[in-house]
N, C-alpha and C positions, 0 to 999 in steps of 0.2 A: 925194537920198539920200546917205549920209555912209557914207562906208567905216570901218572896224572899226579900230582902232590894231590892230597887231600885238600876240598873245599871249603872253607867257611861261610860263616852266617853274611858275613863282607862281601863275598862275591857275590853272594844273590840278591845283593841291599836294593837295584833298581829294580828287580822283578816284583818286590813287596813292598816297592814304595807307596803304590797305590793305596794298598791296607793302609799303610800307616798315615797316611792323606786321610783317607775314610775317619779312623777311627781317631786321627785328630780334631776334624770336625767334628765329629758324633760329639767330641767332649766338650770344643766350644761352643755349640748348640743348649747344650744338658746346661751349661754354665751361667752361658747368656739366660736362660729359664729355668734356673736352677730350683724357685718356691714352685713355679707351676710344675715342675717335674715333680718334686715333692710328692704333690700336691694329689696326684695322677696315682705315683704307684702308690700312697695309703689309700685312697680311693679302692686301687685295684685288689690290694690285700687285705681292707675291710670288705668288701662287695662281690670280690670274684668278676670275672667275667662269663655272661651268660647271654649269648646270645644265640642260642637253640641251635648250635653246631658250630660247622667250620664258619672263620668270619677273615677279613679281610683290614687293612688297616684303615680303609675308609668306614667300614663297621666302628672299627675303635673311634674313631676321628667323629665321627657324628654319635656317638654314645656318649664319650668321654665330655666333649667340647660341652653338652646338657649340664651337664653335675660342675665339670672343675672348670668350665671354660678354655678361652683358646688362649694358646701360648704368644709371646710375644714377636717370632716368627716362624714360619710354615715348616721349615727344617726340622723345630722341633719333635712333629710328628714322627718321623722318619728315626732320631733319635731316642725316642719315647718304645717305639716297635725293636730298633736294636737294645735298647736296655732290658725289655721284657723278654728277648730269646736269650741276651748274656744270663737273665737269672733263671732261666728256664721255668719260664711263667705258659710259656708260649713256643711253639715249635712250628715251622714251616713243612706243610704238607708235600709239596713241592708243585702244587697246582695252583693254576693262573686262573685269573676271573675279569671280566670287563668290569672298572669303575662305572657307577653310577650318577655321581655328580655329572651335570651339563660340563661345566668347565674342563674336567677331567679327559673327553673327548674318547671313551670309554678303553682308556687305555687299558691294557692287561696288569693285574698288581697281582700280589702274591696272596695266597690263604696260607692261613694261621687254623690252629688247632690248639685244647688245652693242655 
């Protein structure tokens, strides 16, 4: 029987294309709203976030949206929440919560913790 050559990071490139789709958006998101992104995390680094526990990123989303306003599209949010776990602002509990918003159609989103 014949051993295997060793793998590279090549062979696995379609298994993590996904991530790298993901995190290519995340950054044309961030870019397309790049001052409202700004805008968000001095916000978040002067103010903290406080919202009397665990919160959800529709918590952020209707906190945020008050103070800096909303971005110039919906995505952003979504990129706004993966910036703030990259800089460890923010950590996922790993518990699910039904949305709020009517539109949301009380979908399951994830909780965030500080």
């Amino acid at each position: 029987m014949k051993l295997r050559e060793h793998r590279t990071d090549k062979d696995f490139g379609p298994l993590f294309s996904g991530e790298l789709l993901r995190d290519e958006g995340i950054a044309k998101v961030s870019d397309n709203n790049e001052k409202w992104m700004a805008a968000c995390l001095r916000w978040v680094e002067n103010h903290g976030l406080d919202f009397g526990g665990d919160f959800t990123g529709e918590d952020l989303r209707m906190g945020l949206s008050r103070c800096v306003g909303c971005p110039a599209h919906s995505n952003a949010w979504g990129a706004l929440v993966a910036t703030l776990i990259k800089r460890k602002i923010i950590k996922p509990t790993g518990e699910y919560r039904a949305m709020r918003d009517d539109s949301s159609h009380a979908r399951k989103t994830p909780v965030y913790t500080k």
